[in-house]
C-alpha positions in Angstrom: 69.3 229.6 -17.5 65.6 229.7 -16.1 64.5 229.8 -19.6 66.5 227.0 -20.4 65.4 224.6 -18.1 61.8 225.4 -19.1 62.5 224.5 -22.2 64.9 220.7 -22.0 62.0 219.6 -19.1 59.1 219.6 -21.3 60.9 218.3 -24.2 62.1 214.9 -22.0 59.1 214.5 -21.4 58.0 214.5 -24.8 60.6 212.1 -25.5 59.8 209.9 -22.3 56.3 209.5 -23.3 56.9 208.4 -27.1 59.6 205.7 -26.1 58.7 202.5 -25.3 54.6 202.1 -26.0 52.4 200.0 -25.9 50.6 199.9 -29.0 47.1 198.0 -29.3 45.2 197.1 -32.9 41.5 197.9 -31.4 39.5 197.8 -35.0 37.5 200.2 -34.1 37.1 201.5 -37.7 37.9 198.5 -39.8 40.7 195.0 -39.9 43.0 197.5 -42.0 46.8 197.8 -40.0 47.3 200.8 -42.4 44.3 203.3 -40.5 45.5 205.0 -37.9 42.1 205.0 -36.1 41.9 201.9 -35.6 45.4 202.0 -33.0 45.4 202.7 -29.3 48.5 205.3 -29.8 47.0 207.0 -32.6 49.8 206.2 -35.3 50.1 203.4 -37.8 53.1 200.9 -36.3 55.0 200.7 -39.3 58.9 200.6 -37.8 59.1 204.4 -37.9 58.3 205.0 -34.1 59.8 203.7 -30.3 57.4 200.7 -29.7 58.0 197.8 -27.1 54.8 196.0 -28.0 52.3 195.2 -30.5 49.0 193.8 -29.1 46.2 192.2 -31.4 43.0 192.6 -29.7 40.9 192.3 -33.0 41.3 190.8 -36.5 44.1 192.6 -38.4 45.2 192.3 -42.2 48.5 193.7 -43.4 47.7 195.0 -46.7 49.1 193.7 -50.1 52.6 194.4 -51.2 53.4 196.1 -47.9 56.2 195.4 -45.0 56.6 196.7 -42.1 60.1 196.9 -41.3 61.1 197.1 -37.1 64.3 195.8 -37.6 66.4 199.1 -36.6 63.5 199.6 -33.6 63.4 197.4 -30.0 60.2 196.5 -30.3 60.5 193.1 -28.3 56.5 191.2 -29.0 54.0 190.8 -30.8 51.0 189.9 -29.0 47.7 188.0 -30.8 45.5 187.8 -28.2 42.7 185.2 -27.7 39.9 184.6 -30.3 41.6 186.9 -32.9 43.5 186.8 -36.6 46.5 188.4 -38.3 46.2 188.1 -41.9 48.9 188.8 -44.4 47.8 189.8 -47.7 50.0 188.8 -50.8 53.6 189.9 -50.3 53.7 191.6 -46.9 55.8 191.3 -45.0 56.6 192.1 -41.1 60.2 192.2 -40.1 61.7 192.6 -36.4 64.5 192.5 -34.7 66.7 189.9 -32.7 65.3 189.2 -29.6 61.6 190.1 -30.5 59.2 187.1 -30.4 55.3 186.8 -32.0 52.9 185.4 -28.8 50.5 183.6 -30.8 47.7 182.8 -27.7 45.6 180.0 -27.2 42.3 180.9 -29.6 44.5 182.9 -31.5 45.5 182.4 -35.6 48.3 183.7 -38.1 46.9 183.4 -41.6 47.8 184.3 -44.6 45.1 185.2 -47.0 44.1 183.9 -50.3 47.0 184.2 -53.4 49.3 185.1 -50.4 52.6 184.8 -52.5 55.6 186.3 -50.9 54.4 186.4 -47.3 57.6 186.6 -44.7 58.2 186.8 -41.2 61.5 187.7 -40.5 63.0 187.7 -37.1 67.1 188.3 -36.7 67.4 188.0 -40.3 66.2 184.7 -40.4 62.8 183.7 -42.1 60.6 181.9 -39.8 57.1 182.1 -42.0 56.0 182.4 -45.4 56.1 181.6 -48.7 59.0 184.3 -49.0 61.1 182.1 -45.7 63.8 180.3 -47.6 64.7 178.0 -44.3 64.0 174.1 -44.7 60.4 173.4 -43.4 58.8 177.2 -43.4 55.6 176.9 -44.8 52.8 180.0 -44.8 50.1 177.7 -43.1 48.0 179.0 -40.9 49.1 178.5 -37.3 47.1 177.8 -34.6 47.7 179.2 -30.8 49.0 178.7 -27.9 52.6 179.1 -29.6 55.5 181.5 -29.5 57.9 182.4 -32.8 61.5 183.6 -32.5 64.5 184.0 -34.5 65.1 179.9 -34.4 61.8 178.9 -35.0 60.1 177.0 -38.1 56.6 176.9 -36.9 55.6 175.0 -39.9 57.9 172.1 -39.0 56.3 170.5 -35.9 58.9 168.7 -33.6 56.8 166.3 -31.7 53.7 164.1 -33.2 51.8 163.6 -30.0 49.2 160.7 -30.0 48.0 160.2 -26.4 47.8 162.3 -23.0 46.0 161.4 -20.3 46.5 161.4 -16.4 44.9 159.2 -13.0 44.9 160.7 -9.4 45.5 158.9 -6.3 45.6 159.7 -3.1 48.7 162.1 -3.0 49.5 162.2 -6.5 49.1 162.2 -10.2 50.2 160.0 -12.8 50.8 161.0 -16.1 51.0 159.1 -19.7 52.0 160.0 -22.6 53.4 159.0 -26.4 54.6 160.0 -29.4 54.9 159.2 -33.2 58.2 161.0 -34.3 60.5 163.2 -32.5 62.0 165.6 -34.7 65.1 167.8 -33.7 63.6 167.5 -30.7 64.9 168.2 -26.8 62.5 168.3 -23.7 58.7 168.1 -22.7 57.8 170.8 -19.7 54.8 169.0 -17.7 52.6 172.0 -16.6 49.7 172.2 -14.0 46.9 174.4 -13.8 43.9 174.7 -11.5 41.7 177.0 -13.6 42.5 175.8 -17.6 44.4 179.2 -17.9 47.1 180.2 -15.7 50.2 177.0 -16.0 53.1 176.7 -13.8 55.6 174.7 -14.6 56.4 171.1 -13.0 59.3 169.4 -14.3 61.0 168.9 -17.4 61.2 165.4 -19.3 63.7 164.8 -22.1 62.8 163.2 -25.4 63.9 160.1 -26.7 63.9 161.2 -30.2 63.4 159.0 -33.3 60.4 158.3 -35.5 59.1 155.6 -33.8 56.8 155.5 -31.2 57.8 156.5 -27.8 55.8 156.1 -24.5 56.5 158.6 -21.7 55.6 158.2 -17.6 55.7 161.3 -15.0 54.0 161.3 -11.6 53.6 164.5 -10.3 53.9 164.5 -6.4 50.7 166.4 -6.1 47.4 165.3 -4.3 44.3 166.6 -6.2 41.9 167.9 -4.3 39.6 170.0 -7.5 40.0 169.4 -11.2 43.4 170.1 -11.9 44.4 171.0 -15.5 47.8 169.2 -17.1 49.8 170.1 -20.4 52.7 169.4 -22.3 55.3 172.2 -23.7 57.4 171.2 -26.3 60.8 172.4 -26.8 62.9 171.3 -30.2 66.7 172.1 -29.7 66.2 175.5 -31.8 64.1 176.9 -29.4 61.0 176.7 -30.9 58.0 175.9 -28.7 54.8 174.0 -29.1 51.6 173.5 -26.6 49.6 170.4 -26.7 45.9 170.3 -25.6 45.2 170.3 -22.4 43.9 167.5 -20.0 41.5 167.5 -17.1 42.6 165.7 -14.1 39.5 164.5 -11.0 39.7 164.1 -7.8 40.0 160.0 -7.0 37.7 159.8 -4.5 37.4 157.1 -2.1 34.2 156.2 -0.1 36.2 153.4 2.8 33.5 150.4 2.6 31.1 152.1 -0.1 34.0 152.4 -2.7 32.8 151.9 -6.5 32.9 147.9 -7.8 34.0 146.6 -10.8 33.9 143.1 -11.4 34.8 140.7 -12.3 38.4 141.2 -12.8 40.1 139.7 -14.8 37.2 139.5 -17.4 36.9 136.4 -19.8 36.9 137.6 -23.7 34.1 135.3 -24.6 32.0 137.4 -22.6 32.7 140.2 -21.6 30.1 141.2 -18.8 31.0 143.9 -16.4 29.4 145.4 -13.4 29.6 148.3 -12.1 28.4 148.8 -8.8 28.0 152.9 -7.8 27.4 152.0 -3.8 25.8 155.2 -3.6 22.1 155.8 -5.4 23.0 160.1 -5.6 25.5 159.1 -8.6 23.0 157.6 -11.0 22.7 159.4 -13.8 25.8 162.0 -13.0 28.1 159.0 -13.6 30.0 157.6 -17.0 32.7 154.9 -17.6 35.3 154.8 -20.0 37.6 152.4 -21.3 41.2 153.0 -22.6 43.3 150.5 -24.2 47.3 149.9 -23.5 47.7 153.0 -26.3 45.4 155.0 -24.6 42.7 155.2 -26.8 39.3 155.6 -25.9 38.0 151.9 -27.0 34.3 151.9 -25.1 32.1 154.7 -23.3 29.1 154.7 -21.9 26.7 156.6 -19.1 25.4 155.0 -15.6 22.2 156.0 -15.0 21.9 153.2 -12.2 23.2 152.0 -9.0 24.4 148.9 -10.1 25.0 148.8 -14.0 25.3 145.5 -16.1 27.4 146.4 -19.6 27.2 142.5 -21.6 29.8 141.8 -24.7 32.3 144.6 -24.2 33.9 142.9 -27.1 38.1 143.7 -25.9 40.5 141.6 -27.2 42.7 140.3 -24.2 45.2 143.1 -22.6 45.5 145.4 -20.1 43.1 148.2 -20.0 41.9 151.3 -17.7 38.5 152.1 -16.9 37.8 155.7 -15.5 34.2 156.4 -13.4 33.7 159.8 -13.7 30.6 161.6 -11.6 29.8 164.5 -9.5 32.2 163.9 -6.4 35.5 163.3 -8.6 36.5 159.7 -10.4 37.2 156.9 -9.7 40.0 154.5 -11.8 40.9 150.8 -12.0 43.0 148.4 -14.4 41.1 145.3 -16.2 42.5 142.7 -17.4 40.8 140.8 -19.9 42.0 137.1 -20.4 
């Protein structure tokens, strides 16, 4: 019995070690998936072994006319880290189970390589990439991180065209813009804050309105900024299927009591056009610009204070409603103008 036990312990251990790895592409040799040298565990990944995760942490090619087939495994992610590629060479293919998602990260790109014919991912049994994916609106263009692929998405078939982003701060809390071209198959935004670019948590959830005209959007955020706060929008179509939008910078709105930034006149007349800008503090010369967003918000005039008091003659806005931010060293300051 002694002799035995000696002999099940070391084996489950063995076994204990091999199940459930990480495995990391490190490149240390070459971008080839196929060289075993170039893996943290030693072993080409190839759907043969007990993996949980895949992570990218240089450029990768699968080779030509080759799949990788996880389907039968629990692998559970592919990771592409920041700043780095998988390519797929002509008809490869990488094939995983139900459940397992591809975490394409900001920086990060899926490619597929030149005369790429026959490239698939295939998640669940469903085609989600590549010239060999069958569903309506898979395409084998490159994608672009921060994005994550499941067994419902089509990354190639975007569900929200997003034209404009942008965000004030008041006193004890944030408002937030936003609008859209077309809505397709699509369900909810996630508003997301961050306070170093990086790390998002989420805020709230705002539903779509769907369509393919445009669609303007409104959120304030009960959140008093005190450094520059980060803002983003997740996307979520009703498959599932996510999709990040650039990120936004959000100031401080600093108020200085009786020396608080001038802009005048208000409303402005549109045969002139002649604003001032009045700093009230000298130490902002020079650290200070002004911008000018229309109703849409696009950026419709820009320009740096490198005075006190700065004099800006024939704007040239047609009459509206526009927003003019003040951005310098101790936060920004924003104010409507009207233009008549």
């Amino acid at each position: 019995m002694k002799n035995f036990l000696m002999f099940v312990v070391p084996m489950f251990i063995l076994a204990f070690n091999v199940d459930g790895q990480v495995c990391t592409f490190l490149g240390t040799d070459s971008d080839k998936w196929q060289v075993a040298s170039n893996w943290s565990c030693g072993f080409v990944p190839n759907g043969s072994q007990a993996i949980d995760e895949i992570i990218i942490s240089a450029d990768v090619t699968i080779p030509n006319n080759t799949t990788y087939n996880f389907s039968s495994t629990s692998i559970a992610k592919i990771t592409i880290q920041s700043g780095n590629t998988l390519t797929f060479g002509s008809n490869s293919k990488l094939i995983l189970p139900s459940g397992a998602e591809i975490d394409v990260q900001s920086g990060a790109l899926l490619e597929a390589g030149n005369n790429s014919s026959g490239t698939l991912i295939e998640i669940g049994g469903n085609g989600v990439w590549g010239r060999g994916c069958e569903s309506d609106g898979c395409t084998n263009s490159d994608l672009n991180g921060p994005l994550v692929i499941d067994e419902n998405s089509i990354p190639g078939k975007l569900p929200v065209e997003l034209i404009s982003f942008s965000g004030e701060s008041y006193n004890d809390y944030v408002e937030l813009e936003w609008a859209t071209a077309s809505e397709e198959n699509f369900n909810f935004f996630t508003v997301e804050r961050s306070l170093n670019g990086i790390d998002f948590t989420s805020v709230n959830d705002v539903y779509g309105k769907g369509g393919s005209r445009i669609n303007y959007y409104s959120y304030t955020d009960e959140y008093s900024v005190k450094q520059t706060t980060y803002y983003r929008l997740k996307a979520t179509d009703y498959d599932g299927f996510i999709e990040y939008h650039p990120i936004i910078a959000v100031y401080p709105d600093v108020q200085y009591g009786s020396q608080e930034i001038a802009v005048y006149p208000n409303p402005l007349n549109d045969f002139n056009n002649r604003l001032i800008i009045d700093l009230k503090d000298n130490n902002l010369a020079g650290s200070a610009s002004m911008a000018v967003f229309n109703s849409s918000g696009q950026l419709v005039f820009e320009q740096g204070l490198n005075e006190r008091v700065t004099v800006i003659n024939n704007l040239n806005l047609n009459p509206g409603i526009y927003v003019a931010k003040i951005q310098h060293e101790k936060g920004q300051f924003t104010t409507k103008l009207a233009v008549e």
